[in-house]
N, C-alpha and C positions, 0 to 999 in steps of 0.2 A: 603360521608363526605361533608359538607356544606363547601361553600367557608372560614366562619370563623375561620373555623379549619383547613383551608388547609396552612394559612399563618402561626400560629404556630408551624405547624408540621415541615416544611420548615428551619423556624428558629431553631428549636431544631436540626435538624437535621446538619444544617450549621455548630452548634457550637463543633457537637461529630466531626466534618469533618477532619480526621489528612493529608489532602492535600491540607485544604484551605489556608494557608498560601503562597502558591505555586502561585495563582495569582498574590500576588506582584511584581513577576517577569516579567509580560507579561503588554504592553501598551494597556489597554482598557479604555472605554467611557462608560457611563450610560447606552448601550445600551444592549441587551440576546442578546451575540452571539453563536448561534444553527449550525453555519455554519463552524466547525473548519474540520468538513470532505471532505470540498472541499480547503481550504485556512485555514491551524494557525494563532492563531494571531501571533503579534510582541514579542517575548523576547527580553527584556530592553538590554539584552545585546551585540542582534546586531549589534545596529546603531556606537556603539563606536568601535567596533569589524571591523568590513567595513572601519570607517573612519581611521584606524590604515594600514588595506592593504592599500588603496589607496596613503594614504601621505606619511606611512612610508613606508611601506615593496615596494610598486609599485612606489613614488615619490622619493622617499631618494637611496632605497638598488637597487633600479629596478630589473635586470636581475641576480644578487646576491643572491637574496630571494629566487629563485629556492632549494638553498641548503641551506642555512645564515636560512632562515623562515619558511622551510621544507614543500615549495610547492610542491616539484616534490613528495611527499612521501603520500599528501594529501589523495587522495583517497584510499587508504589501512588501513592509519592510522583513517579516517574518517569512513569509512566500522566497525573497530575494535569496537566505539563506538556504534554502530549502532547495533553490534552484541547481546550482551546481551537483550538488549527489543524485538530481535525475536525468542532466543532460540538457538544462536549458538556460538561456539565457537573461539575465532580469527582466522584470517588468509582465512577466509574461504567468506566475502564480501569484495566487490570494488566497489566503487560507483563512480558516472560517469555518462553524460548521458538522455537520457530519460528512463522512464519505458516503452515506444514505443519500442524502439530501444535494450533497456535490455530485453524487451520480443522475437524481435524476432531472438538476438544472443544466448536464451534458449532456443526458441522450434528447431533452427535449430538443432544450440548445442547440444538436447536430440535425435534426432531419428537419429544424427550422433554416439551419445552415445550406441545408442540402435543397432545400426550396421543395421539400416532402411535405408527406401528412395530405389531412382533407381540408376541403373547406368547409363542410358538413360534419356533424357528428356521425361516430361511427354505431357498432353495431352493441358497444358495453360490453364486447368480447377481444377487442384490438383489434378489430376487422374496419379496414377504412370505407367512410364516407366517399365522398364524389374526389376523384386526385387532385393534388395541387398543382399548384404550377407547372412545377418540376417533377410529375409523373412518377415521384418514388413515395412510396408509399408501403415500407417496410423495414424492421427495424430485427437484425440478428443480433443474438444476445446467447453468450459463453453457455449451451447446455451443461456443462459441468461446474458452475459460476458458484461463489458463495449467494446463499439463500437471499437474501436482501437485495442483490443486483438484479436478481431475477427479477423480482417482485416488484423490483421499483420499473422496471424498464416496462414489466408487463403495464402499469400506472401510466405511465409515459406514452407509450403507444397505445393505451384506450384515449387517452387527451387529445395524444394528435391526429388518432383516426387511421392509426398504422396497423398491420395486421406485425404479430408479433413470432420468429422465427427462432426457437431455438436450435442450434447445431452446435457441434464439438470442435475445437477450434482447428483441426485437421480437415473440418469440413467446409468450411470458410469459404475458400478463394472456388469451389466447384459451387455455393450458395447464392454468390453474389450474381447480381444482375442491373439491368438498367432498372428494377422495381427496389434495388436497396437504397435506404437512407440513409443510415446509419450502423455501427458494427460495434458493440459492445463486448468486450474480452480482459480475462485476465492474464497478466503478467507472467504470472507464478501460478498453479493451480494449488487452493490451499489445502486439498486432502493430499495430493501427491509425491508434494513439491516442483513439480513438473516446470521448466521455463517454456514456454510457448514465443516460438519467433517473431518476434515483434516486427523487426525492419523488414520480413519476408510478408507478411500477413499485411502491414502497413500499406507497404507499394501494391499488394492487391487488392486490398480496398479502394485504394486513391484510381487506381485503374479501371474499377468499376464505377467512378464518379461518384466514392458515397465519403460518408466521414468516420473515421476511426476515435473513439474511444477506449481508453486504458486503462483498469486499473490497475493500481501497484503499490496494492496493500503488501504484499508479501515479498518486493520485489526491490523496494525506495530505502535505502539503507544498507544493502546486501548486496549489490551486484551495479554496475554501470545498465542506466535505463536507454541514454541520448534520443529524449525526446524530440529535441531539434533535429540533428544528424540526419534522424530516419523521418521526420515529417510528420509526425505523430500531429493532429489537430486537438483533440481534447483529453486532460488523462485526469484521475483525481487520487487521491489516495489519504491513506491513516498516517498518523505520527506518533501510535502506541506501542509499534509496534519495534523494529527495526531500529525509528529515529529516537526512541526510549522518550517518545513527550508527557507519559502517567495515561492514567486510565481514562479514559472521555477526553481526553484532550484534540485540540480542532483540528478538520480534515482539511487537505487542502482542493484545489481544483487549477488544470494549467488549461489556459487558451494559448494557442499559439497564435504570435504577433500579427498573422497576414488576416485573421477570423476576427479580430479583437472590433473592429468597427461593426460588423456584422454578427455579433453574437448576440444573440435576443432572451436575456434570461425567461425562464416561467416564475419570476420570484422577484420580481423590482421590488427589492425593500430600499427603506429611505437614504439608506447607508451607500447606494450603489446609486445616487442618483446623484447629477452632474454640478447640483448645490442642493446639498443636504437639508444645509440651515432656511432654505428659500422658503421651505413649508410648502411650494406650488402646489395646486391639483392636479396636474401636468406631470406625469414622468418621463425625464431628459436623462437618458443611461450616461455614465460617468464614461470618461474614457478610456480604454485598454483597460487591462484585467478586474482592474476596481469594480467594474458592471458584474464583477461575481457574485460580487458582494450582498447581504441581504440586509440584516438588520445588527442591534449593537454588539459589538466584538466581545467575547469573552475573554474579557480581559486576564480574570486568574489564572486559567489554564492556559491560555496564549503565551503569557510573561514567562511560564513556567517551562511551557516549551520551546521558548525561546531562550532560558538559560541551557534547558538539556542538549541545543545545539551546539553549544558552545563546545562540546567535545569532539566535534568535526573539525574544529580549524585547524588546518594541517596535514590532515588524515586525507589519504587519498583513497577514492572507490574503489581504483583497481587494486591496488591493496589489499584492501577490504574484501575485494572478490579475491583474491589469489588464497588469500586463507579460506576465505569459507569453502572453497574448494576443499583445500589441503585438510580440513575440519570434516567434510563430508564423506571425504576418499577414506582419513583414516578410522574415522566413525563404524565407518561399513568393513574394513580390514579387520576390528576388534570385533565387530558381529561375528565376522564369519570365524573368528578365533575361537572365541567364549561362547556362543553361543550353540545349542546342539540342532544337529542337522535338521534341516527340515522345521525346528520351531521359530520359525521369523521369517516372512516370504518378503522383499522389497519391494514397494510402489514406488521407489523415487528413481529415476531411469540413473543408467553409468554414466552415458555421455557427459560432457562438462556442459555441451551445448544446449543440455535440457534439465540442468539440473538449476535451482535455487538454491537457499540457503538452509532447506529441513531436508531431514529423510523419513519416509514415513512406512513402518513397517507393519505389516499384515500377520495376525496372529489370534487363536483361540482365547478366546478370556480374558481378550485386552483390558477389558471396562479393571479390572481385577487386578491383571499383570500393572497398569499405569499407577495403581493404588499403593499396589505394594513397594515400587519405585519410587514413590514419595514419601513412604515410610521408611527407605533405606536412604532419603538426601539427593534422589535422583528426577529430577522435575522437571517434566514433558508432558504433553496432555495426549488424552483419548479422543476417538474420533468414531462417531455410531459406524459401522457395526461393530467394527473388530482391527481400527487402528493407534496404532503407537504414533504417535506425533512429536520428533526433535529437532527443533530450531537454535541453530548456530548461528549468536550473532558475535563475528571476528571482535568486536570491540572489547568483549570482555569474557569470550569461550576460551581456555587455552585447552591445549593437548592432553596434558594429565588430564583436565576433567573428562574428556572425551573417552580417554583407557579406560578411567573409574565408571562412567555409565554405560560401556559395553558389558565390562565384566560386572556389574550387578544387576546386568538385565540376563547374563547367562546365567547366576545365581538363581533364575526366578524357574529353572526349568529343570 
């Protein structure tokens, strides 16, 4: 399809859009922003939201607002919201945190679940000690995983005396055995975009008798998760990114309902304990998901991300997924339009069934080509060696922007 016909299409397409309305709510600038999978933009309704902690609830009410503004309650009640756009039912997320640190209060959390690990220390290389109870004593974790999940799981399984297995998530369900504990994986692969089967991976895990772990940094805002549905036992994830909650804002972490008596955090802070105020020396875990919990809520960023939700009420996932498709299909239609043969190879698969919400394309001089796209209004990130990185998030991507940063990435060649 010729460029002339690429900008009506765009526009036709704009106007059938029943979630473009939905941009009004978020503060943008003239500019394609392709990059909501690393940073949301702004919801309009933050900044007034923030200014109301600060003066009132923290300048006027101070130390009152604990209960008067229902800060102590925040993270439960914020988790609640959070719950439907991944498939799960209340009671069941706390948010809190980093997804660092949420990741690695769930892989400990899962192979203590799974009655793994040693009794013994191990060897200070994730090789286990003497086995546990429950004779697993090993911990898979996403070899193509963003860097920090790595790291922390590697941390996790020198703790628990696990010997630590990385594989690629295709290799999974041929990895597992009566020695796994636990299976740590992502959602979405964040160089790829790739969606990885979750409810097929799930059920063979759970068949191997271990515990499944998610994350869904890339995933939780973007596409229908159903963590319930599929059985998923622990998942965690970011809210900067998809759910637009600002930059450092808290991570959350889900236990599923049937774990929640038996989940044994590595992290009892006083916050997750069954009377906070008691002071005991004794640690008595709170019950259901509040045991996620660690120490005092951040409050700023929490409030903040709890007005950024507010742009959810109403908006349905599937929705939300049927465009990010229709966003990602025509994305790749204006590539292959604008752009000249051969300069832009695709990592993000066709299928709908493996695609997320970015596409991520393969090219000479990326670090260079991304520069110059942001000096032309077009803003997607780089990825070492030699990738283009664009993140469509339906809430406030339309079609025209879409035409506009194919055809200024064919400009670049």
């Amino acid at each position: 399809m010729s460029e002339p016909e690429m900008r009506p299409k765009a526009e036709k397409l704009d106007a059938t859009d029943e979630l473009a309305g939905l941009r009004a709510q978020f503060v943008l600038d003239d500019a394609v922003y392709l990059d909501g999978n690393s940073l949301g933009a702004l919801p309009r309704s933050v900044p007034g939201r923030v200014e109301d902690v600060v003066r009132r609830q923290w300048g006027s009410l101070r130390i009152r607002s604990w209960d008067e503004s229902g800060w102590w309650t925040a993270p439960e009640r914020i988790g609640d919201r959070i719950a439907p756009l991944v498939g799960a039912a209340p009671g069941q997320i706390v948010v809190g945190d980093s997804t660092s640190v949420n990741v690695f209060k769930a892989v400990v959390g899962a192979v203590r679940l799974a009655g793994g690990g040693s009794e013994g220390p191990g060897d200070g290389e994730g090789h286990a000690g003497r086995p546990g109870p429950g004779g697993r004593d090993e911990v898979l974790v996403d070899a193509t995983t963003f860097p920090t999940d790595g790291y922390i799981a590697a941390s996790a399984a020198r703790l628990t005396g696990c010997t630590l297995r990385p594989v690629t998530p295709d290799e999974v369900p041929g990895a597992l055995s009566e020695r796994t504990a636990a299976v740590l994986l992502n959602h979405v692969d964040y160089r790829t975009g790739r969606l990885h089967d979750l409810p097929s991976l799930t059920a063979s895990i759970h068949a191997a008798g271990a515990i499944s772990i998610w994350d869904l940094c890339h995933s939780a805002g973007a596409l229908p998760v159903g963590l319930d549905e599929h059985g998923v036992d622990l998942a965690v994830g970011c809210t900067y990114k998809y759910l637009n909650g600002g930059p450092g804002s808290p991570a959350y972490l889900y236990v599923r309902e049937a774990h929640q008596p038996r989940f044994d955090s590595p992290l009892p802070g006083w916050n997750s304990h069954a009377d906070p105020f008691g002071m005991t020396p004794d640690y008595t875990p709170a019950p259901g998901a509040l045991r996620g919990r660690v120490g005092t809520p951040d409050i700023l960023s929490m409030l903040a991300l709890e007005a950024a939700l507010e742009v959810w009420d109403d908006v349905s996932i599937d929705a939300v997924r049927t465009k990010s498709l229709a966003l990602t299909d025509f994305f790749l239609e204006c590539v292959e339009s604008y752009v000249p043969g051969g300069a832009v190879e695709s990592l993000t698969p066709s299928p709908h069934t493996q695609r997320g919400s970015q596409v991520a394309l393969r090219c000479a001089d990326a670090g260079n080509v991304m520069r110059r796209l942001i000096d032309r209004g077009v803003i997607g990130d780089f990825r070492e060696p030699d990738v283009l990185r664009f993140g469509f998030t339906p809430l406030y991507v339309g079609f025209g922007d879409v035409e506009r940063a194919a055809r200024v990435l064919g400009e670049m060649f």
